[in-house]
Each structure stands twice: as structure tokens, then as C-alpha cells.
C-alpha positions in Angstrom: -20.9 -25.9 -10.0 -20.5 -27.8 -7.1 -17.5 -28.5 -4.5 -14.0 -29.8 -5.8 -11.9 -29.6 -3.0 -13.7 -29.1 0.6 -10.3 -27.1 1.9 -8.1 -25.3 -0.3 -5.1 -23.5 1.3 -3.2 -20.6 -0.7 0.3 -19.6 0.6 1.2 -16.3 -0.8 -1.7 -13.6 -0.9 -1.0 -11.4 -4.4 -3.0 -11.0 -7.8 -3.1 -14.6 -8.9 -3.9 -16.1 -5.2 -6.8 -13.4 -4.6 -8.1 -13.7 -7.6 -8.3 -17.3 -7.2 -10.4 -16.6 -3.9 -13.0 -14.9 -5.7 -13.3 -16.6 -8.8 -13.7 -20.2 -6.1 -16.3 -18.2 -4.1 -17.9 -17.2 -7.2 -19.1 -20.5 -8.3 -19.0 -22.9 -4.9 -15.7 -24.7 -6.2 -14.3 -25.0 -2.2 -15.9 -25.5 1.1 -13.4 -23.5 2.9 -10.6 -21.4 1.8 -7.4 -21.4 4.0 -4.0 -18.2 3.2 -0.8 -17.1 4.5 1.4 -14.8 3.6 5.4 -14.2 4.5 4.2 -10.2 5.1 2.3 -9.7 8.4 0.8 -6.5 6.7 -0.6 -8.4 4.0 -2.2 -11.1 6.1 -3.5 -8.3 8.0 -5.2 -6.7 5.3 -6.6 -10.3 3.8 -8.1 -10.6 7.3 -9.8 -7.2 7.7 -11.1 -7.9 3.9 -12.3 -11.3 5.5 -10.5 -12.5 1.8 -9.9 -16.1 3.1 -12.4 -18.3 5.4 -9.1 -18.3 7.8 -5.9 -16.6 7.5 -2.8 -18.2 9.3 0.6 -17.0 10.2 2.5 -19.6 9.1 2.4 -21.9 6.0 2.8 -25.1 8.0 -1.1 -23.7 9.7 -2.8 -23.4 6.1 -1.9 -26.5 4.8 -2.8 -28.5 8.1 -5.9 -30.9 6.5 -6.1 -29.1 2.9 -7.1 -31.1 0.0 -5.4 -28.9 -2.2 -2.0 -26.6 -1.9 -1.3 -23.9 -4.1 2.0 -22.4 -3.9 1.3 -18.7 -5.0 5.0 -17.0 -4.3 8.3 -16.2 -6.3 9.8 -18.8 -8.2 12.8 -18.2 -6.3 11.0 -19.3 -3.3 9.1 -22.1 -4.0 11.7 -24.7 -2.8 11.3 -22.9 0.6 7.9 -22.6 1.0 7.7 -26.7 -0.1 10.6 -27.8 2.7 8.6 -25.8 5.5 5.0 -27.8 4.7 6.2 -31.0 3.8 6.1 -32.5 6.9 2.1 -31.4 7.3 0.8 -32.0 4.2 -2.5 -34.7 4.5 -1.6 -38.0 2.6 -3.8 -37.6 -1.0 -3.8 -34.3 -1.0 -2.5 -32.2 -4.0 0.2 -29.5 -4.0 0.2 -27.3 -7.2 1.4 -23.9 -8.1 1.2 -20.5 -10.1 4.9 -20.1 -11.0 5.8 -18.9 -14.6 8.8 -21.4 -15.0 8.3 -24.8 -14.7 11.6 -27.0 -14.8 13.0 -24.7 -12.0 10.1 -25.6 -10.4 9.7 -28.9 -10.7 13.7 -29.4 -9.7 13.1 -27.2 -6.6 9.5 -28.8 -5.1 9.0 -32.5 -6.5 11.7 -33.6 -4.6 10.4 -32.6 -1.4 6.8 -33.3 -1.6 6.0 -36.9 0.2 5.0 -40.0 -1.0 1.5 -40.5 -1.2 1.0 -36.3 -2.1 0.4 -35.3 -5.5 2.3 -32.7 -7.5 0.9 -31.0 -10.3 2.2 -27.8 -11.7 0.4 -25.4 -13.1 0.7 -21.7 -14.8 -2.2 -19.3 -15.4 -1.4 -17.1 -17.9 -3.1 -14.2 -16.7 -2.4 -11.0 -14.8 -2.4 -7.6 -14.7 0.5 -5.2 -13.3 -1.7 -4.9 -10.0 -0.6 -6.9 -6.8 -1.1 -7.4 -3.6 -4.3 -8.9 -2.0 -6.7 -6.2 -3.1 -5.9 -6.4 -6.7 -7.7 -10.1 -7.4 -10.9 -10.1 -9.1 -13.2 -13.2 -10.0 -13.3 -12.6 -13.8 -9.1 -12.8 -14.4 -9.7 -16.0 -15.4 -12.3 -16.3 -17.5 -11.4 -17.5 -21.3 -7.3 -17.5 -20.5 -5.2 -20.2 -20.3 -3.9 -22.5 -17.6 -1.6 -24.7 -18.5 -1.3 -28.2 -16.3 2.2 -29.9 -16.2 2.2 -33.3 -14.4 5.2 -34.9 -13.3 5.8 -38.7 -14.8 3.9 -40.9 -12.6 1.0 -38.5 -11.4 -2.4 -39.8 -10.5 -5.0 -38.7 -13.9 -7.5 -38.6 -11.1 -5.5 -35.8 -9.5 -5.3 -33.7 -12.3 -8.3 -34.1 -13.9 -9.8 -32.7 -10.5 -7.7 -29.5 -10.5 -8.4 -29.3 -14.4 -12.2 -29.2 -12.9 -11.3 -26.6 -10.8 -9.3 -24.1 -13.0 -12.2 -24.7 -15.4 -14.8 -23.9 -13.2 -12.7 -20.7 -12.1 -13.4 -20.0 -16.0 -9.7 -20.7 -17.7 -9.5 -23.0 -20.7 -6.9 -26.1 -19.4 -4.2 -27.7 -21.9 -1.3 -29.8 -20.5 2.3 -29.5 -21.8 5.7 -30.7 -21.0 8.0 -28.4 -18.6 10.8 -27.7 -21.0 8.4 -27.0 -23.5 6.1 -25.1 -21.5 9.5 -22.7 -20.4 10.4 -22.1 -24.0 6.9 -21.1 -24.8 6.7 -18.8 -22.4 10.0 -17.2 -22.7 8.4 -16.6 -26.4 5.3 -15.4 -25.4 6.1 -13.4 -22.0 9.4 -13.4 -20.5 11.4 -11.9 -23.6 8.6 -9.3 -24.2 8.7 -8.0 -20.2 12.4 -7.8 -21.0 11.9 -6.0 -23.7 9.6 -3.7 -22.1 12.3 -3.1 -18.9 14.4 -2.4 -21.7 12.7 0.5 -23.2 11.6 1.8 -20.4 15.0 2.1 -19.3 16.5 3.6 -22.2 14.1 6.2 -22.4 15.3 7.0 -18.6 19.2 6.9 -19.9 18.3 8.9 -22.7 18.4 12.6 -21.1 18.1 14.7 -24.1 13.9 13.6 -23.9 13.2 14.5 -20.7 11.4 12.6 -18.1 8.2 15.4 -18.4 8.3 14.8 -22.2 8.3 11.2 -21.7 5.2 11.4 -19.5 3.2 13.9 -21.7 3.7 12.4 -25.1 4.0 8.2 -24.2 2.1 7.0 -27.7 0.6 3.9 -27.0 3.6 1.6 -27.8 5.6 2.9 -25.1 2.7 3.3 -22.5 1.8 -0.5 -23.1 5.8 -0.6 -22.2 5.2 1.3 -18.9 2.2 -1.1 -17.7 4.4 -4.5 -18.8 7.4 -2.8 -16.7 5.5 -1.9 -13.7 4.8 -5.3 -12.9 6.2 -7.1 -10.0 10.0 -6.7 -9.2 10.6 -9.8 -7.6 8.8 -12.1 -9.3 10.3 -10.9 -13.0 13.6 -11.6 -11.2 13.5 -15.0 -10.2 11.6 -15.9 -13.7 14.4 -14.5 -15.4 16.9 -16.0 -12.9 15.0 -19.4 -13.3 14.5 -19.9 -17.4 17.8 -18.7 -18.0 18.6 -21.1 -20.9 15.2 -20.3 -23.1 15.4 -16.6 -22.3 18.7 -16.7 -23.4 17.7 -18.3 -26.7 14.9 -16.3 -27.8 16.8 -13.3 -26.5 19.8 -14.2 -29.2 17.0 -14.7 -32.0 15.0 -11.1 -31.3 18.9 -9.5 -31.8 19.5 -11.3 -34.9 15.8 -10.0 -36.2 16.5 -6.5 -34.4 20.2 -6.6 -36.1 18.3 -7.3 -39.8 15.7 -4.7 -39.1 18.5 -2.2 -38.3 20.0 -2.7 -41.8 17.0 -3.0 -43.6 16.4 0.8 -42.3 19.6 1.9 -43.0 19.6 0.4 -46.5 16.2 1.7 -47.0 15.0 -1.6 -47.3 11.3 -0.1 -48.0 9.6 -3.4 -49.0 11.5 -5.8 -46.5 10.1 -3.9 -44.0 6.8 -3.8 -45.5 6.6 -7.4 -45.7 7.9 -8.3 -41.9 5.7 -5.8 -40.7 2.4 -7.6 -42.8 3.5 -11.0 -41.5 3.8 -9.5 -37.4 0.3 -8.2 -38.3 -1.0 -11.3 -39.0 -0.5 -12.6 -35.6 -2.0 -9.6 -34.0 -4.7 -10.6 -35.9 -4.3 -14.3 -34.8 -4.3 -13.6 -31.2 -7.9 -10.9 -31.6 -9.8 -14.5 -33.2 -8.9 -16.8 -30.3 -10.5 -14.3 -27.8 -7.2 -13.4 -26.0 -7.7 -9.7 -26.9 -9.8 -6.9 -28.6 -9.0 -4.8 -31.4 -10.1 -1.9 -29.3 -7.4 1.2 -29.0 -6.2 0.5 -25.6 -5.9 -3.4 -26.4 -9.2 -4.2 -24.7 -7.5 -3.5 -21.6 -10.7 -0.7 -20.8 -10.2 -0.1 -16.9 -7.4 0.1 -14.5 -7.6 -3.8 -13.5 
């Protein structure tokens, strides 16, 4: 591959931003890689791993002459982050994002960024329960999904240039429309991780299992639970706090299904369970043929990344 952007600064330093170093490095995508982190310990630690080409103490430094801005931080912050570089961002360049709610998003940054700067976006939908700058790897990428959400009115030359790069960091690109993109992803993400909170916290309320038993005996089901939950506090906050309306919705549809379930076991509703359970299966089976998991045991998930 050869060289998209020739500076590409990342404010915020976690899994996605890291992982973004090394899957640029891997394949020559950016000349020179500028960070910055709000935590002096983790720009510390970025500088020690010599993670970046230059780490800076302040946002307003990274994005001094960068081609490219990618806002890597809480949803919550975003609108922050965007009203402290505004006034240094270079005239053409691009300033995109990693958040996993994109109307907040969009409400909180566009209106900041100046004319003759390009906003685009975007959402990787990949991850692991790591963080922190140590916990990127170049291969998170490869074979998920990034999903591009211009504004009305953004240059196709800008965004087919970041599609180039998140393609050549491996992902497969698709663009979609913000609301849409929020209720898909309160579907596909946000609802589950609440889910998972959930029964991980009942199993902490519920003290005639104790914790030890808990520990020793977690089947699979509820150890998947425990790796969704442990992910990042803050982050799950604000995304929760930011696509109130769509979590809300799918929230009120899984209690109507839980609600049915709970009668259909009550009434001994053998077959209606039967059935339900045949047609979830399915999309197990779905999500196996796209290459977005493995039928293995410990859903392909093999080492502690």
C-alpha cells in the first residue's frame, strides 16, 4: 500500500487509537503519526513504547498541520475535544472519529469544525474488553466493519480517501445514515452490553449463589457476560447517555420478547420455545458465514486480546 495521509494525528490513546497505529504502520498508510491523550500517564507510556512518531501534550499540538484528525475519546467528550482544535485545524484537512453513536456526535462536533475542513464520521465495529495504549494490535481490523457516515454536503474525494485508509488498515467500509446507523447499533451492541451489565449484576444481587460459586462454575453464557461487562466504564456511559431514544426502543421490544418467553415457560409452552430458539439459531449461523465469527467453543475469541 502506499501513503494516504502524510500526517495523521489521534487524540485519545486506547484500544481503537492504538490499534489504528499499528495496523497504519503495518502497511505504509501514513508518513507520520501524531497522539495525545487527556492522561499524562498514558501519554507517558505511548512515548516510552515510542507508539506514535510524536506524542504531544495537548490536542491543539497533534492536530497542528495533520491531514487527518481522528477523535478517539468518549462520546461524551467529543464536543470538547472539537472546540479546543478548531481553531488549528489545516484548511482541507479531515476530522473523523471512532464514536459508537453518531447523531450525538454529529450535533456535538459538525458545528464546530471550520469551513473549508471535512467531517466524516465513522465507527469501527471492533474491540475487545482491553484498553489502554498497550491493548491495540494491527490485526483488530482485519475483515470487521467500519461504517462511514458523511454529513450532507461532504467532499466524495474526502471520504473515499479515509474509505482507502480503513480499507487498507483491513476493515470492509459501507456508508449509512446517522439515525440509522444509531438504531442498528443499539440492536447489534448497545442493548446486548446492557444486557450483559445486567446479568452480571444480578448474579452480584443474588446472594444465595455466592460470589466463589459464581467464579468456579460461570458456563460459557455468563462468562461471555463477564468479558462484554468488563469493558470500558466510561465510554458504555456516554453511549448509553448519547442513543437514549433507540436504546430505549429496542430495550422495550427485548421486554416484550422476555415477557412472552417468561409465559411460554410457565405455560410449558414446549414447542414455542422450540421454534424461537430454531429461528435465534439461525442467525448465529448467519453471523459464522459472513466471517464475523467461528463456530469454535469459546466464539473464536482463542487468546486473551
Amino acid at each position: 500500500m502506499s501513503v494516504i495521509y502524510n500526517r495523521v494525528a489521534l487524540i485519545g490513546l486506547g484500544l481503537i487509537a492504538s490499534s489504528m497505529v499499528h495496523a497504519m504502520r503495518r502497511r505504509g498508510l501514513a508518513r507520520e503519526i501524531v497522539g495525545t491523550a487527556r492522561s499524562p500517564e498514558t501519554r507517558q507510556i505511548a512515548r516510552l513504547d515510542g507508539l506514535c512518531d510524536r506524542v504531544t501534550d495537548t490536542a491543539a499540538e497533534a492536530v497542528k498541520d495533520a491531514d487527518l484528525v481522528v477523535l478517539c475519546v468518549p462520546v461524551g467528550a467529543m464536543g470538547a475535544v472539537a472546540a479546543e482544535i478548531a481553531p488549528h485545524l489545516k484548511p482541507g484537512a479531515t476530522v473523523s472519529d471512532v464514536g459508537s453513536v453518531k447523531r450525538a456526535v454529529i450535533d456535538a462536533v459538525a458545528p464546530l469544525i471550520p469551513e473549508g475542513v471535512h467531517f466524516i464520521p465513522a465507527h469501527p465495529l471492533a474491540g475487545t474488553e482491553h484498553s489502554g495504549p498497550r491493548s491495540g494490535f494491527a490485526e483488530l481490523y482485519d475483515n470487521r466493519w467500519c461504517l462511514l457516515v458523511p454529513v450532507e454536503g461532504t467532499d466524495p474525494a474526502a471520504t473515499a480517501r479515509l474509505r482507502a485508509l480503513w480499507e487498507g488498515m483491513g476493515a470492509n467500509v459501507e456508508e449509512m445514515d446517522a439515525d440509522h446507523h444509531d438504531l442498528v447499533l443499539a440492536v447489534t451492541s448497545h442493548v446486548p452490553h446492557l444486557i450483559a451489565y445486567t446479568m452480571v449484576g444480578v448474579a452480584d444481587d443474588l446472594r444465595r449463589v455466592t460470589d466463589s460459586e459464581v467464579v468456579k462454575y460461570s458456563a460459557a453464557g455468563f462468562r461471555d457476560f463477564t468479558r462484554i461487562a468488563a469493558s470500558d466504564p466510561t465510554m458504555w456511559r456516554d453511549v448509553f447517555l448519547n442513543n437514549k431514544d433507540a436504546t430505549l426502543e429496542i430495550l422495550g421490544r427485548f421486554t416484550e420478547e422476555l415477557f412472552a418467553l417468561q409465559r411460554a415457560i410457565r405455560t410449558g409452552e414446549g414447542e414455542e420455545l422450540f421454534d424461537y430458539f430454531t429461528r435465534t439459531r439461525a442467525i448465529r449461523r448467519g453471523i459464522i458465514e459472513a466471517g464475523q465469527d467461528t463456530d469454535a467453543p469459546d466464539f473464536g475469541r482463542g487468546g486473551s486480546k
